[in-house]
N, C-alpha and C positions, 0 to 999 in steps of 0.2 A: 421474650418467648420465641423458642422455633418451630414454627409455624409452616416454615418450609419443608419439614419432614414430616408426611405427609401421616406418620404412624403414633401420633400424640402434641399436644400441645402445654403440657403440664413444667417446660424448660428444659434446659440445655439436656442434651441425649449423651451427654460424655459424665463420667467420672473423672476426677483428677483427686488423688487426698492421698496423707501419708496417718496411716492406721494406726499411729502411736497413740496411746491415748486416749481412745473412742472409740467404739464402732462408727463405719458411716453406713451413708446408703447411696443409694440412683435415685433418681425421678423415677416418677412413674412413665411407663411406655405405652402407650393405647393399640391394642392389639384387632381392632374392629375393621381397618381395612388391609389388613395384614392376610394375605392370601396362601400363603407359605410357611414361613418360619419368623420370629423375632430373635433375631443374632444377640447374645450378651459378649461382646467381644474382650478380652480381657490381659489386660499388659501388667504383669506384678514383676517388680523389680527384684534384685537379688537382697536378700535379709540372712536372720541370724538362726542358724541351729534350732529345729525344735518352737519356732516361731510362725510356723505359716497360717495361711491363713483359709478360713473357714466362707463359705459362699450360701448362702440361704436365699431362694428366693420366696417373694410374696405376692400373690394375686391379690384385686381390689376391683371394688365396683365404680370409683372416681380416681379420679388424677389428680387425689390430693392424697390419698391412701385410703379414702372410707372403704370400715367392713372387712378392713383386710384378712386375709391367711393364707398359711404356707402352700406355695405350690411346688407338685413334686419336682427333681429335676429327673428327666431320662435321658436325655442327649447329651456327652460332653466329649470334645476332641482338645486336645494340646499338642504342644509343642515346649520340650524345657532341655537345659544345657547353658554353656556356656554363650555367649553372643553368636560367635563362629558357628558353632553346633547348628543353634537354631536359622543361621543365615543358611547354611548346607543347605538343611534340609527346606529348603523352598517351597513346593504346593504339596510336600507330604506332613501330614497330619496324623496322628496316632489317637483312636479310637479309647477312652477310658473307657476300662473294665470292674470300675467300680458303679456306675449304675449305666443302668440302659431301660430301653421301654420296659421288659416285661420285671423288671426290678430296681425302680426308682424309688430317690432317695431325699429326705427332705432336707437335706444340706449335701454341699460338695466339698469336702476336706483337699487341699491341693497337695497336703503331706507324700501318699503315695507316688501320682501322679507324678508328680517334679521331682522327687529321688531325694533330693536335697533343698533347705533353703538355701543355700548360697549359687543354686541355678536361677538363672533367667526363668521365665516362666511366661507362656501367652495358652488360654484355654476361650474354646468357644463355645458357649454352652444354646441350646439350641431350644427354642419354645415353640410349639404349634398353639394358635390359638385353640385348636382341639382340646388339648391340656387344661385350656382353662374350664372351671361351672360357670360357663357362659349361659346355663340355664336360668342360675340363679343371677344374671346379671353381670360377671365380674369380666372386665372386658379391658385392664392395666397389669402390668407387670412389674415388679421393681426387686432389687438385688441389694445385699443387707451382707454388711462382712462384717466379721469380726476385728478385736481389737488383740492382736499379737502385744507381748510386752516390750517387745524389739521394735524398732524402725520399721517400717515395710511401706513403699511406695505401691499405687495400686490404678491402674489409668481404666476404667471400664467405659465401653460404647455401644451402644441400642443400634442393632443393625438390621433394618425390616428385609425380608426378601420376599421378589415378588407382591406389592402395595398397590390396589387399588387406586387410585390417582386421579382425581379430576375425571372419571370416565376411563382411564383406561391403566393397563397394569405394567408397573412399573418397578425396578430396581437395581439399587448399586452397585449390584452384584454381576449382576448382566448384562 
């Protein structure tokens, strides 16, 4: 278990999987001293035409998945090209125009967004624990991709910003 990030204990906060085959999923991310944002950081390797891949994420009341359901996405920033491209372009970030707050979406298609599959690809997709019906308890996040018929490598990582911490607030960010 990591236990040392301070935003869930339900195991490892990375993705690594290649999507042939199966959908996969993340852990779940415990969003409760999450003061900010929970980052879904996302590295998709280059694949085949017509093959990319699809992003769902799902709220839950435990950090095994009880009770889960879809939560919407509003926030997503990328970056896609060639390697060089995306090295260029360094702390600029391009704002996706397929959903936003006042028109969130219950999945994230990277089709547009990347131009091509045979582009690099890294997207951050951004959760406020606000987002979640913390009313009704649900207090985990987790991210659910599709299975492309092509190859497709996919590196995803849980990135809290701003974490309440032992008494004080904390993150990797800053």
């Amino acid at each position: 278990m990591f236990k040392q990030f301070p935003f869930g204990d339900s195991g490892s906060p990375a993705l690594l999987a290649d999507l042939t085959g199966g959908a996969k999923s993340t852990n779940w991310a415990g969003v409760t001293n999450v003061n900010s944002f929970l980052n879904l950081l996302l590295f998709i390797g280059v694949g085949t035409a017509g093959q990319d891949i699809t992003i769902t994420l799902n709220q839950a009341k435990t950090n095994a998945g009880g009770s889960s359901k879809v939560l919407q996405i509003k926030e997503v920033f990328f970056k896609a090209g060639s390697a060089g491209a995306i090295a260029a372009a360094k702390d600029f970030w391009t704002k996706s125009a397929l959903v936003n707050r006042e028109a969130p979406a219950n999945s994230y298609a990277s089709a547009t967004d990347r131009g091509a599959a045979t582009n690099q690809f890294i997207a951050l997709i951004r959760v406020s624990p606000a987002d979640l019906d913390v009313g009704a308890d649900y207090a985990y996040v987790g991210a659910s991709f599709n299975s492309p018929a092509a190859s497709q490598l996919v590196c995803g990582l849980w990135v809290p910003e701003h974490v309440a911490y032992h008494g004080s607030d904390w993150s990797p960010l800053s």
